[in-house]
Structures are given as structure tokens and as C-alpha cells.
N, C-alpha and C positions, 0 to 999 in steps of 0.2 A: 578874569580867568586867573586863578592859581593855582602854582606847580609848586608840587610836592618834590622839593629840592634833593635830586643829589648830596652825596657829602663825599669830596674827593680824597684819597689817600692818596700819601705818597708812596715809592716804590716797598719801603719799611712799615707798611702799612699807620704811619701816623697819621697825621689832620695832614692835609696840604692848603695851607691858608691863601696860598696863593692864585690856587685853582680854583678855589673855591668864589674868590673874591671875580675872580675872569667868567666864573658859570653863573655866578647871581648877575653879576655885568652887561652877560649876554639876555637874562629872563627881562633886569630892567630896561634895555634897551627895548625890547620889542614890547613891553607895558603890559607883561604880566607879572601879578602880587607873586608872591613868595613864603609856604608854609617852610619852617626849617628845623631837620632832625627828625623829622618822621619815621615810626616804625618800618615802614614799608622801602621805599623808594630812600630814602634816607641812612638810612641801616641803624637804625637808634635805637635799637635793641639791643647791640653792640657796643656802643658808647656808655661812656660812663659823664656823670653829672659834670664830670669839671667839663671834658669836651665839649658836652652840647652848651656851656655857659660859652665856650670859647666861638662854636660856629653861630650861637646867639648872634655875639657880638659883634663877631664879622659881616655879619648878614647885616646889622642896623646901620652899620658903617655905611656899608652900600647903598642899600637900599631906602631906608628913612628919608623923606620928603621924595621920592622919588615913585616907589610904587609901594604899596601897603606892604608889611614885612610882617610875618605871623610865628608862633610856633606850634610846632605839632609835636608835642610829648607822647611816646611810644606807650600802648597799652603797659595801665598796670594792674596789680591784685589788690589793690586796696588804696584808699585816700590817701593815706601816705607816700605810699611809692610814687604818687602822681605828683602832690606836693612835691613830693623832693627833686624832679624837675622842672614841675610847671614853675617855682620861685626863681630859679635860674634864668627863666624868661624872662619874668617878671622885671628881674634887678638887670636885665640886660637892656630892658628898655624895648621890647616889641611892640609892638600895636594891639596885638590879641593874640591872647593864649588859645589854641583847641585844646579840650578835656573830652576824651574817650569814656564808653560809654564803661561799668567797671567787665574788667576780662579776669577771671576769677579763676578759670583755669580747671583742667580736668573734666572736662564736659559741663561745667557744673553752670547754670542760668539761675543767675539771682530771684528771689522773691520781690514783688513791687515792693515790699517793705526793706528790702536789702539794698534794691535802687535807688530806692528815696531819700535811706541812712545816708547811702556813700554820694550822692552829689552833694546833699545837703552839710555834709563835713566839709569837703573840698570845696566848696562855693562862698563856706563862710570862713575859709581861711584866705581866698583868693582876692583880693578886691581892686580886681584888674578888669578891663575890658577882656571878656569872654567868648568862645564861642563854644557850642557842643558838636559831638560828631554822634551821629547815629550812622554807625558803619552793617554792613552786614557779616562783616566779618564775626561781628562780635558773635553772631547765634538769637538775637533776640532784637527787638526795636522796644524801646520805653515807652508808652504809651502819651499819645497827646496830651491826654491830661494831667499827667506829673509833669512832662516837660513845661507848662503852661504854668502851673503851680509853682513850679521852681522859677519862673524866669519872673511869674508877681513878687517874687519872694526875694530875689536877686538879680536887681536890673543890671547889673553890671554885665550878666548874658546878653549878648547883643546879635547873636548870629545862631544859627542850627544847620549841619552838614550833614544831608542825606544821601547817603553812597550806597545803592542798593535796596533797600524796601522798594516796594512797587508806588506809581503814581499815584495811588488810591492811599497808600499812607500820605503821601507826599501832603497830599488836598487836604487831607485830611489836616493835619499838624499842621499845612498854612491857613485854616479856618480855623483852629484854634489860637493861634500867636498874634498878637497886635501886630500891624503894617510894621512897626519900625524896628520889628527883629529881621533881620535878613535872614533868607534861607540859601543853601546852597545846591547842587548836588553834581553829577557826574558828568562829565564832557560826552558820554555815549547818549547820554537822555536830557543833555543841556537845550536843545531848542523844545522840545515840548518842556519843559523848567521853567523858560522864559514866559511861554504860554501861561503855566499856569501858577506863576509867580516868584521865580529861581531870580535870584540877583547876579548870579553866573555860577561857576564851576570850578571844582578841586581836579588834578589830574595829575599825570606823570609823565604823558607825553610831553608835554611841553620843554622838560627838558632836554628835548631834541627838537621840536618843530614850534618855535613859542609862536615864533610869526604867524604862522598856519594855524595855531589853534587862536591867536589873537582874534584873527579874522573872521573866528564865528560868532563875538561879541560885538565887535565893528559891525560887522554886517545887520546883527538883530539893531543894534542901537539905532544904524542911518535907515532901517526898514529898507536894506540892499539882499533881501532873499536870497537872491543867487548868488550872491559872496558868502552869504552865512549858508547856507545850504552846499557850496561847491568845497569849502573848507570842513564840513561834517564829513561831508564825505570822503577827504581826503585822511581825515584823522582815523574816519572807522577803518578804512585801507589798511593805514598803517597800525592800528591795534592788530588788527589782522594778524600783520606780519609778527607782530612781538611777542601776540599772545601765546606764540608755539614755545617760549622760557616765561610764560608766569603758571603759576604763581612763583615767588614772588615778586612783587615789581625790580627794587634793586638790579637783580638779575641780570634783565632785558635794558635796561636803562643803562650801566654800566658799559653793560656790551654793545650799545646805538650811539653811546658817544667815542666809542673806540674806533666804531668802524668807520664813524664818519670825520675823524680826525678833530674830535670840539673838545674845547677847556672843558679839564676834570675826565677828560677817556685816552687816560693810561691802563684802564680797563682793570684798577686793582680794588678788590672787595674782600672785607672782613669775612672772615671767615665765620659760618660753615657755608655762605656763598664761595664758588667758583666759577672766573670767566667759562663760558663753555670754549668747545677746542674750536680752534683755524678754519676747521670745516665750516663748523655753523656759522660761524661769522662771516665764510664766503656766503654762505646762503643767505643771511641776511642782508649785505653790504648788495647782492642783485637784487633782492625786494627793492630795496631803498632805491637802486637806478632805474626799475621798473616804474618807481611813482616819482622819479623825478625828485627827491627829497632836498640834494643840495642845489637843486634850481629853483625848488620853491623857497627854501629857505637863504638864498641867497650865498650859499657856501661856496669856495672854491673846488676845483673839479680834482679827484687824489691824487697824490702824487704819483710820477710814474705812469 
């Protein structure tokens, strides 16, 4: 199970390296891996290349031999723009880079031949352990057989992260890929994954409930069902609740580590995200005691 980390600021909106180092602390403790600087839940769209070199680094401190430690480079428009963070990873010392699929911007969906250009640039400048994402965000899924092509062509791909395409791609792209590329895909569609070949899952809950979503990998590994079935279910519960501030992730995540008092929810987010008001966060903070969050997760009860 990996979570798409968080990135804390301080009150002055810089890095807060110390919070950040207390939120990776707490994923590795409960033995989930660690994407970091992601577009989404991360705010990496915001950062600039020194920063995400810096929360690289932090993160390997932490995390290295302890739980897998990744990076996830925010969409860009072209091989360059991706290079110019993915090498920051690189030189940070991560385990694997993710590279996005390209987002080109303006509605505009590549030609397979546009596809092919832009990984095959950035694949042959990379020569790091890899992974790809096939997000649905992007508007398009690459087709099995360039990714298949590509991964003959550059073994250094070792992983593929399916976030959205339907299970019929999923089969699809894992009957084209040799057994010893991992796949991955969402914590909502993680146990039919497992079924039908998922090595686990990217997510964002996590940084609020890591125990809880740990459990639905525990659970498939010791073939304990109903631990990995009662922890699905608690997770879809709580998208539930979240999903009322996504899109974006950031958002919501920001705002579930504030209300429940955890390293990194001083609740402050780069701008053009804003915490939502006092209100919503009452309404969230009663979801949360409705499913029992800081009892499952072992938190103390707030103060007051």
C-alpha cells in the first residue's frame, strides 16, 4: 500500500521539514511505501525543482530500508519538464521514479506517435528504476502494446500504475507485461487487483488512516477475508466522507489531518488551494467520530 504523501508547510507557507519528517514517520510506522511530491495530494504543482529535491531527501532519510520510498513527479508538457524533476529524484537517491503519462494541455491528446516520441525521450535519459502511471486523469490510456514495447526496450521500467481505466484494460495490459513488472492500481478497486494480478495500491487516504488501509493488504496476504474486506470497507466509508472536497485530493487531506489533530494538519495549503471554513471541518470531524477514525487508528480522543 502507497500513499501519496502529503507535503507540510509551515505557517509562512514554506517546506516544514519537520512535519513532514513526523507524517512520513507515521506512514512508516504502520508499513506503508511512500510516493513523494505528487501533483495531486502532494501540491507539486506548486513547488519548484529545489523544493521537491529537498522533500526527496527528506523522505529517503526516513524512509530508506524501512519502507519503499518513491517519487511521483507532477504532470508535465513535455520530456523536459518531466526530466527536470524526475533527475532530482534521481540524485536524491529513491527507489523509483513514477513518470506521468505526457499532459499536453489544452484538451489536446497525443497521437500514438506523440506517445511513443515522449516516453522514449524521457526513458532514455532516465536510467533509474522506473515506474509508469496510466492515470485517468490524463484523458487517454496508452495502449498495451507501446507500453509493452517500451518496457522491452527499457527494462529499467519495473512497475505500471493503473488509476482509473476500467478492469478490462487492467487484464488487458497485465497479459501483455512479463510477470516481473508489477502493476498497481487504486485502493477503491484494490481487492478485485489482487484477484486479477495488482501487487497493491496507490492512494491518499492513507495519509490519515495508514493502519486501516495497511489492513486490506495484511488481510489479502494472510488470506484473512474479513480483515481485508472489513478494512475496504471502512476506507470506502471514509472516501465517502472526503469525496464531498475532491477534486482535488490536497484539499481533503489537508483538511482530515487538521481535524484530527496528526503531523503536518496545521491545515496550511499553497495556494490556489484553501482550507474550507470551520463549518465543513465540523462536518467532517462528526463523519470521522461516526466511523470511529481515531479508534481505529489508534489516535488520542481531542482535546477538550
Amino acid at each position: 500500500m502507497f500513499c501519496m504523501s502529503a507535503t507540510p508547510f509551515a505557517a509562512d507557507g514554506s517546506l516544514d521539514e519537520d512535519a513532514l519528517r513526523a507524517h512520513l514517520q507515521r506512514l512508516v510506522d504502520a508499513g506503508n511505501g511512500v510516493y513523494l511530491g505528487s501533483g495531486g495530494a502532494g501540491e507539486g504543482h506548486v513547488l519548484t525543482p529545489a523544493e521537491l529535491r529537498r522533500i526527496y531527501d527528506v523522505g529517503v532519510s526516513v524512509c530508506r530500508g524501512h519502507v519503499p520510498v518513491y517519487a511521483n513527479p507532477r504532470e508535465s508538457r513535455s520530456a523536459a519538464a518531466m526530466y527536470e524533476v524526475a533527475r532530482e529524484a534521481v540524485a536524491a537517491g529513491v527507489d523509483v521514479v513514477q513518470i506521468y503519462q505526457l499532459d499536453a494541455g489544452h484538451g489536446m491528446i497525443p497521437t500514438l506517435r506523440e506517445q511513443e516520441a515522449y516516453f522514449r525521450e524521457l526513458l532514455a535519459e532516465l536510467q533509474h528504476p522506473l515506474a509508469i502511471s496510466i492515470h485517468a486523469y490524463a484523458g487517454y490510456a496508452a495502449p498495451p502494446s507501446l507500453l509493452a514495447a517500451l518496457i522491452h526496450d527499457f527494462p529499467q521500467v519495473g512497475a505500471v500504475n493503473v488509476m482509473g481505466p476500467p478492469n478490462s484494460y487492467f487484464m488487458e495490459l497485465r497479459d501483455a507485461l512479463p510477470e516481473s513488472v508489477l502493476m498497481y492500481t487504486s485502493v477503491l478497486n484494490v481487492l478485485q487487483g489482487f484477484a486479477l494480478g495488482a501487487s497493491g495500491a496507490l492512494l491518499a487516504e492513507n495519509n490519515v488512516i495508514p493502519n486501516v488501509c495497511r489492513r486490506i493488504a495484511d488481510g489479502w496476504a494472510s488470506r484473512d477475508l474479513d480483515m481485508a474486506s472489513d478494512a475496504a470497507r471502512t476506507v470506502q466509508r471514509f472516501s465517502n466522507v472526503v469525496n464531498r472536497w475532491a477534486p482535488s485530493t490536497a484539499r481533503w487531506v489537508k483538511m482530515a489531518l487538521h481535524v484530527l489533530d496528526l503531523p503536518a494538519g496545521n491545515g496550511v495549503l499553497r495556494r490556489p488551494y484553501l482550507l474550507p471554513p470551520e463549518a465543513e471541518q465540523a462536518d467532517m470531524a462528526r463523519a470521522f467520530a461516526d466511523l470511529r477514525i481515531r479508534e481505529l487508528e489508534g489516535l488520542p480522543a481531542p482535546a477538550g
